[in-house]
C-alpha positions, 0 to 999 in steps of 0.5 A: 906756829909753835906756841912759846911759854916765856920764863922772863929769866933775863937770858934764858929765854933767849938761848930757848929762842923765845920760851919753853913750849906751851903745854909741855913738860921741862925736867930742871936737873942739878945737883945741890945748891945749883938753883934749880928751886930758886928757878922754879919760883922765878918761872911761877912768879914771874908768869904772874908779874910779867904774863898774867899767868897764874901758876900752881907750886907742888912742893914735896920739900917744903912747907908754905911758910918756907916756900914764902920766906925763900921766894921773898928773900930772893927779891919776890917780894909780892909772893906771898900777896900772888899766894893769898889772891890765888894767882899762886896756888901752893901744894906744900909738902904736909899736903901732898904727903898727908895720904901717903898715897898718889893717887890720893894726892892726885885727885887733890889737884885735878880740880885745879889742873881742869880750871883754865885759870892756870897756866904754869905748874912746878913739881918740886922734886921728883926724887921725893915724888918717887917715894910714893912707889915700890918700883921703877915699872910703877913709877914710870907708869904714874910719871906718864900719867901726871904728864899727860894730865898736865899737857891735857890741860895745857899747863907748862910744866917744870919739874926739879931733878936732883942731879948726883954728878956733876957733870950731866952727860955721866948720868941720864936718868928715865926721866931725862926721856920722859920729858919735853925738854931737859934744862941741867944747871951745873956749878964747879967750885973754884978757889973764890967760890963757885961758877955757875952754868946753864945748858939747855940740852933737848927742847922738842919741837923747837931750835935751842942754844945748845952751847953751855952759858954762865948764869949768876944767883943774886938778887932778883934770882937768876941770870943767863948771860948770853956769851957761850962759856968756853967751859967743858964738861969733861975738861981735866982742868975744871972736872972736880971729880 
């Protein structure tokens, strides 16, 4: 029987068939402004909310004051309260980046990751998480490493990946295989705004919804909504490029 982790993202869960699996590590890619940080903190905030799960928050990004201001304003209202109890631990960008070096930063965080208090951790992002090395070898080396750390542990893991192209299938990334499961968030622009997408293309381990879904950004955060989108993502009509 395979352990679930569940994200309590109205919608997601169900196209997961229950959760993202415990212990393992799910790359988030989209481009910007897709909702993949606002994902992320929804994923943290709602292990404590709803699960009684603590969760750590790796941000190369922003500081903690920011990542306060933009989880509150997304509707997570007791953030900062889970921050200060130490249900939510947060590694913002002045500490992760103080030594310039992983390994350094690293041994920062592995007291954390051995204590069994916590359950979730978020990395965000990788592409600031790759400025630490001189090359792809080295990269992907360290990548390994800190997954395996992390599964060790029994942490479930999302990290944040930007995402250049619209349209994922044109561009996967060694991370893309590096990973458990691969969540792409899409967005098309449209003359009344902007549509908004999910596709969960590879979970290990376990049977997913591969049909692309519709979400909305509001209040509260992210929403899936379960009628698979007749969008295509090679559509002449809906391809922006």
């Amino acid at each position: 029987m395979i352990e679930l982790t569940k994200t309590g993202i109205d919608g997601l869960d169900e196209i997961l068939n229950g959760g993202i699996v415990t212990n393992s590590t799910t790359l988030v890619s989209g481009n910007p402004g897709a909702g993949k940080s606002i994902l992320c903190l929804q994923f943290i905030y709602n292990g404590v909310e709803q699960f009684d799960e603590k969760g750590i928050y790796l941000t190369f990004e922003e500081d903690e004051e920011d990542l306060r201001e933009a989880a509150e304003s997304i509707g997570f209202d007791k953030w900062g309260e889970y921050v200060d109890n130490g249900d939510i631990k947060v590694y913002d960008k002045k500490v992760l980046l103080r030594e310039n070096d992983f390994s350094s930063s690293l041994e920062l965080l592995l007291d954390d990751f051995e204590d069994n208090d916590y359950d979730r951790v978020v990395l965000d992002s990788l592409a600031m998480f790759e400025l630490f090395f001189e090359n792809e070898q080295e990269k992907r080396t360290y990548l390994l490493k800190f997954t395996d750390i992390l599964s060790q542990n029994d942490l479930t893991t999302l990290m944040t990946n930007e995402q250049g192209a619209v349209f994922p299938e044109t561009e996967i990334g060694l991370e893309n295989y590096l990973t458990d499961g691969n969540i792409y968030l899409i967005q098309t622009p449209t003359e009344s705004g902007v549509n908004r997408y999910v596709w969960v293309a590879k979970m290990r381990k376990q049977d997913i919804e591969t049909d692309i879904f519709p979400m909305e950004i509001s209040q509260g955060g992210i929403r899936v909504h379960q009628n698979a989108s007749a969008f295509s993502m090679m559509s002449e009509d809906d391809n922006p490029l």
